[in-house]
N, C-alpha and C positions, 0 to 999 in steps of 0.2 A: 635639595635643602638639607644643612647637617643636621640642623634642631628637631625634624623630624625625622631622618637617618635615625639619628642617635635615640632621638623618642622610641623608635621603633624595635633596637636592638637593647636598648633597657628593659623592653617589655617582654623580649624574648630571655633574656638571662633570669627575669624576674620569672616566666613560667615556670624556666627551667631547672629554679630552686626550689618551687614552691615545698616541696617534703623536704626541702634541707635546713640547718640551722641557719638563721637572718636576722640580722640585728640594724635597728635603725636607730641613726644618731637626728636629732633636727635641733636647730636654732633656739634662742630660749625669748626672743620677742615675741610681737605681734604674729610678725611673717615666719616666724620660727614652728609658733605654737600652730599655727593656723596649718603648716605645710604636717604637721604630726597630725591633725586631726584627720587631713584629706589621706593621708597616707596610712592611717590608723581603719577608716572606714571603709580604705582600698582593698587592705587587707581582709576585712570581715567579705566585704562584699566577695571576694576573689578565692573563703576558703582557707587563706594561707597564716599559719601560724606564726609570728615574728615578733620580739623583744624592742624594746622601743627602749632610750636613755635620750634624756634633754642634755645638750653639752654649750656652753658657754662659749668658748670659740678652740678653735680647733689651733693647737702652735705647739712649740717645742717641747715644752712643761706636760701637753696632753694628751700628744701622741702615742704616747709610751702606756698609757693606761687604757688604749682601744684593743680588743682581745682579737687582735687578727686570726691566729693561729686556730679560736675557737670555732669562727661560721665560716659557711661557705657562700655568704655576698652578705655584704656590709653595705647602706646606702647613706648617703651624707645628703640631706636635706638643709636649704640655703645656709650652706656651709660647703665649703670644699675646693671651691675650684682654684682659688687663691693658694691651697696650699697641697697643689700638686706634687708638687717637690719633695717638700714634706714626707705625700705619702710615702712616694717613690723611696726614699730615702730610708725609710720604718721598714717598708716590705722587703728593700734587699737585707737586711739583715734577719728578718723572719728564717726559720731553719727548719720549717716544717712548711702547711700546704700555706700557698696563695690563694686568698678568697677573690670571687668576682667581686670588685667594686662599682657603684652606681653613685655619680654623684648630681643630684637637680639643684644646681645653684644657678643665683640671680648676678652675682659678682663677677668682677673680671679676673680669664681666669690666667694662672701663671705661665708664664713663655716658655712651655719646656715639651718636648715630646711625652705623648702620653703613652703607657704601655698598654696590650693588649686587656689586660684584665681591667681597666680602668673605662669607664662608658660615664664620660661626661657633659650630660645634657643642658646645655646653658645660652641663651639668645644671645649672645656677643659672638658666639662661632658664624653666626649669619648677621652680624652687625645690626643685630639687634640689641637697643640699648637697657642692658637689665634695671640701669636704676632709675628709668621714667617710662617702660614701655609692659615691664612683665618681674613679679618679684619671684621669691623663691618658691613661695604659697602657688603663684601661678603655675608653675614648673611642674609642680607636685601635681596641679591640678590637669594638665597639659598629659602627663605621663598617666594618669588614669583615666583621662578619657580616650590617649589612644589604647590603653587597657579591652575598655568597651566605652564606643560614644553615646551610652544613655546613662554615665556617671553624672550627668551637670546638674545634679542636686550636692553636688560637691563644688560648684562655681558660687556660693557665696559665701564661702570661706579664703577661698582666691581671691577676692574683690575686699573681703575685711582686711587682710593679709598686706593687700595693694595699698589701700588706706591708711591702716597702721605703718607704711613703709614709707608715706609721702607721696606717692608716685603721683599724686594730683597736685602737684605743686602749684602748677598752672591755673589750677581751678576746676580741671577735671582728671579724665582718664584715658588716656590714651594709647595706640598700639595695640598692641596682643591682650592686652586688660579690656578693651574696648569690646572685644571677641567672650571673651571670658563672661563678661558683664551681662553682655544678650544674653547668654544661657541664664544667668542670673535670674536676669527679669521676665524672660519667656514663663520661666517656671515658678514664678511669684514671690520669692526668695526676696528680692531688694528690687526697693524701686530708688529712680534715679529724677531729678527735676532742677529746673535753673533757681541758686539761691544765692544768700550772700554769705562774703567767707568768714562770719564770726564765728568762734567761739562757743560751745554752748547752747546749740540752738534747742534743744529740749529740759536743761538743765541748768539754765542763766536767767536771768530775769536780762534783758534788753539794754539797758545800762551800762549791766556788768559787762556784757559780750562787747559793749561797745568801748568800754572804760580800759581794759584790756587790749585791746589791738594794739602794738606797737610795729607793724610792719612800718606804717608810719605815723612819727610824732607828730599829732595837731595839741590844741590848748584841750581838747578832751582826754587827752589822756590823765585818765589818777581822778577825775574831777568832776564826779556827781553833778551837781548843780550845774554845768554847762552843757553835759549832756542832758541833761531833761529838759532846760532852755533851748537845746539843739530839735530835740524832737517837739516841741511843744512849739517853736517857728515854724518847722515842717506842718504841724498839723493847722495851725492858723494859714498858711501860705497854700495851701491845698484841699483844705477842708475838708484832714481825716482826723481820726482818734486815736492813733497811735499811742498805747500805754505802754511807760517806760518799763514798770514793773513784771508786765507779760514776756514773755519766752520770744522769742523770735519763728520760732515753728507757730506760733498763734496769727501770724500776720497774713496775709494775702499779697498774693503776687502781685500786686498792684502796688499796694503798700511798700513791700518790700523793694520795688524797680526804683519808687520815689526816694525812697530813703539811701539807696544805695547812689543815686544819681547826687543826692545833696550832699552825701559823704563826699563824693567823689570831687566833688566843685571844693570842698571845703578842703581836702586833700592836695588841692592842684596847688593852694597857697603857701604850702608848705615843703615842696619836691623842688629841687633844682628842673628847668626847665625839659632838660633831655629825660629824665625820669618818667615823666608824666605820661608819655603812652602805655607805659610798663602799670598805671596804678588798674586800668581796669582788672588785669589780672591776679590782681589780692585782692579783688573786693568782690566781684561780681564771679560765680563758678558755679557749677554743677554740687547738690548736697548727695549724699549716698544712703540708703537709708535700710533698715533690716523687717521687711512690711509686716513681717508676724509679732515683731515686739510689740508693747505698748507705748505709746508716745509720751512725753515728759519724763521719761525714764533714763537712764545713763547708759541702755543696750540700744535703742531707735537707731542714733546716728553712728555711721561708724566711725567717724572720729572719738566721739565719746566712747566709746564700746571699746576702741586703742587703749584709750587715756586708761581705760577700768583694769585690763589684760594687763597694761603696764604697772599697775599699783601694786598690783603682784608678784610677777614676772619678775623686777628692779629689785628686790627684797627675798627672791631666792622661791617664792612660793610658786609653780609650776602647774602644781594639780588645781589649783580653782579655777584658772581659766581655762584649762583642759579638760573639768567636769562642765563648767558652766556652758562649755562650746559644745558638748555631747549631752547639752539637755538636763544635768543633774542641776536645780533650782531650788532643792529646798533646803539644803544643807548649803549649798556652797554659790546661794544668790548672795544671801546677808552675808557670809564672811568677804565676797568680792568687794561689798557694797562697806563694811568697815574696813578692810585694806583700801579703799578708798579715798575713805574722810581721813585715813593714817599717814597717804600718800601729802595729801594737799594740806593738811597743817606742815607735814616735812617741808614741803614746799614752801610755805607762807615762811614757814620759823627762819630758814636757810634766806632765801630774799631778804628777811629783815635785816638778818647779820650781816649781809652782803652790802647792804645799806648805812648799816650803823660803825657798822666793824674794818672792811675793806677797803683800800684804796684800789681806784680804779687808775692804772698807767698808763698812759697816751703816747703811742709812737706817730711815726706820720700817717702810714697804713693802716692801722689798726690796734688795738686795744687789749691791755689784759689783766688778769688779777691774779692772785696767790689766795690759798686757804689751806691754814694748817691743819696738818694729824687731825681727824675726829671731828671737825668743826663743820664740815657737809658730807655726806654719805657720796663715794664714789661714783656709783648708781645714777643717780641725780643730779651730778655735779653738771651735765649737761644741757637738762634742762631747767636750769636755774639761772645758767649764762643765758640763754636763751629769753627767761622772767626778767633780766637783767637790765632788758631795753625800755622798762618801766622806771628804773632811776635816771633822775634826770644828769647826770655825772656822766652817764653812759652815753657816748656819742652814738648818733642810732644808723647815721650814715657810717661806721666800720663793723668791719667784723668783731667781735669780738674772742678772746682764748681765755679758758679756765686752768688753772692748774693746783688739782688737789694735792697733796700728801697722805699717802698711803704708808704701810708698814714696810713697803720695799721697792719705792718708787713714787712714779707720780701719774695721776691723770689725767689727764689733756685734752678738753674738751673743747671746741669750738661750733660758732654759731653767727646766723648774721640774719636781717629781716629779707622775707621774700623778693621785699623790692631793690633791695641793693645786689641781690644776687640777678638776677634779672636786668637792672640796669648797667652795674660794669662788670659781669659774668664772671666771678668771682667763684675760686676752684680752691675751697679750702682743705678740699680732702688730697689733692695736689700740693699743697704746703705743709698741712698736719702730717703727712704720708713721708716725704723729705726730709724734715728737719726732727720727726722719732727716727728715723733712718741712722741718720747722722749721728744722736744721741744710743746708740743702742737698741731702740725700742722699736716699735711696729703702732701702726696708725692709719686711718683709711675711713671710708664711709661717703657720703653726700657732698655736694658743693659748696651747702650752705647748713651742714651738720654732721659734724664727723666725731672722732675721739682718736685717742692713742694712750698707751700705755711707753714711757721711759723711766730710765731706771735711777737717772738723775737730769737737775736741769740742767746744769753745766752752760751751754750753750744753746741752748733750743730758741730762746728767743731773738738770736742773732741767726740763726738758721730760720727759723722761719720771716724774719724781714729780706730775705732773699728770694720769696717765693710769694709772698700774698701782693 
């Protein structure tokens, strides 16, 4: 097996620096941050001194400022594999030493012969699917426990990592995450239980979780009063109490199986007919949970716990959730906790304009809109297309494309609801990837949420009706 070939000879190159100079680069998301923590703790645990720098993505512009010449092994954490080439291309022109390179990426990685110094650990070498089976967090965590196998106090940082990355798209977790997870829960870290897929289950009032869903448009979406008339039939029809204003983590699994079943009926009214087997899997899923937090809190669920790492993370701030994950809470809880209410007014404000301000374009395939210079933050522009399926303009059956204006280009974000991706398997990172290709640019990510960077539109939306 190469992933653990390669696990193996990572870990040897890694002894084998341990008194040399080492510089590690990781990701600057969720599965970014999370693969620096496991990798930061590796370190401590292991002795080894090593420089750590967050890098936003690895490309032509950035290559140039990695100090090859300076260490003697460099690791790229879920970053890298994509830009084999790249490396290769940096290092022939270096004119002093070659460092060992380690790269633990979750991504597919480039068709090119790799050279001796390059040890690129990544589950697509074994057809292992990195972006629903194991992320980059995982890899990190993967390469430390073949380090030494009693690191799995580092596997619930992998599983937040997984979370923060989607990989539950389905409802749960699957694959090499699945493995990961057991360690998890053996050692009390996260527990895991069948729940439903709203929104907010610690931090919502029940309502809102529900008022929100846009995987699919029913008449509750946007609209209070039909929701509490929704649950308040369920409670006369079954004779419970269901309080619309309580959280969802307040319910009982009984409670919760009813309500997800009357969603689900209610659901079926609204799906074209071949859609409908696909609905259990946006509603009904596995919840993931962090057992030492406190509950009704925005760290409990790890989804919520993403949402918080990202308020930050999108805005350039690094170190709060890289203290917050290493236990620093009294300084840098409450600044997480205001980069949070800072994140979702951005959010709210951007939605409104999007509403007020936007026109939404209709092709036959799919959907998209323009936003000028300064008028939504780059960052964000993604998940806002995303919020997007809450206007009723927005056809909820397409995908839909964003495209910002920047100072030197554009950014291109796209998105579509679970269940459309699921019912006609819809590969938008396959079409965002092609038509920044064509434009100049570069683009890539998820099937049902990707991004790109081009550097004009010129044509981009006639290239991507060739592909979605």
């Amino acid at each position: 097996m190469e992933l653990l070939k390669n696990l193996k000879l990572a870990v040897k190159i890694l002894r084998k620096n341990r008194n040399n100079n080492i510089l590690v680069y990781t990701h600057i998301d969720t599965d970014g941050i999370t693969s620096r923590v496991i990798l930061e703790e590796l370190m401590n645990k292991l002795n080894i001194n090593a420089e750590f720098r967050f890098l936003k993505q690895l490309g032509t512009d950035t290559i140039n400022e990695i100090p090859f010449n300076d260490y003697d092994l460099i690791i790229f954490a879920d970053l890298g594999s994509g830009q084999i080439n790249l490396i290769k291309e940096k290092l022939k022109n270096e004119k002093t030493k070659i460092p060992h390179i380690i790269i633990l990426d979750h991504h597919i990685t480039a068709k090119t012969q790799i050279p001796e110094n390059i040890i690129n650990v990544n589950p697509w070498n074994n057809n292992i699917d990195g972006g629903k089976e194991i992320c980059g967090a995982g890899v990190c965590y993967l390469f430390a426990k073949t380090c030494n196998p009693r690191y799995t106090d580092l596997a619930k940082y992998a599983i937040l990592g997984a979370v923060g990355d989607v990989q539950n798209l389905e409802g749960k977790l699957n694959g090499l995450n699945e493995t990961i997870l057991k360690d998890a829960i053996e050692l009390g870290d996260i527990v895991a239980f069948p729940d439903l897929q709203f929104y907010g289950k610690h931090t919502k009032p029940l309502f809102a979780s529900i008022k929100y869903f846009s995987d699919v448009r029913t008449d509750l979406l946007n609209n209070d009063s039909r929701i509490i008339n929704f649950i308040n039939n369920i409670n006369r029809k079954h004779n419970l109490n269901i309080v619309a204003k309580e959280s969802l983590c307040d319910l009982t699994f009984e409670e919760k199986r009813i309500l997800g079943s009357e969603f689900l009926n209610k659901c079926n009214k609204y799906v074209p007919n071949s859609w409908a087997k696909f609905l259990p899997k946006v509603i009904f899923g596995n919840s993931y949970e962090f057992k030492q937090e406190e509950i009704k809190t925005p760290f409990r669920n790890l989804e919520e716990f993403s949402t918080c790492i990202n308020a930050c993370s999108r805005y350039g701030d690094y170190e709060t959730p890289l203290q917050v994950l290493n236990g620093d809470r009294d300084k840098y809880y409450s600044k997480m906790i205001t980069r949070l209410n800072n994140h979702k007014r951005n959010l709210s404000k951007s939605l409104q304009y999007i509403k007020d301000e936007v026109e939404i374009i209709q092709t036959s395939k799919f959907q998209y809109f323009e936003v000028e210079k300064g008028m939504i933050e780059g960052h964000i522009i993604g998940i806002v297309a995303g919020m997007s399926y809450s206007i009723e303009e927005v056809d909820w059956k397409k995908p839909i494309f964003a495209l910002g204006e920047l100072d030197n280009g554009y950014k291109v974000s796209a998105r579509c609801p679970k269940l459309l991706s699921f019912a006609e398997d819809i590969n938008l990172a396959d079409a965002i990837n092609y038509a920044s290709k064509k434009m100049g640019g570069s683009g890539g990510g998820h099937k049902f949420a990707c991004g790109a960077y081009i550097p004009e539109k010129g044509d981009f939306i006639k290239h991507l009706e060739c592909r979605v």
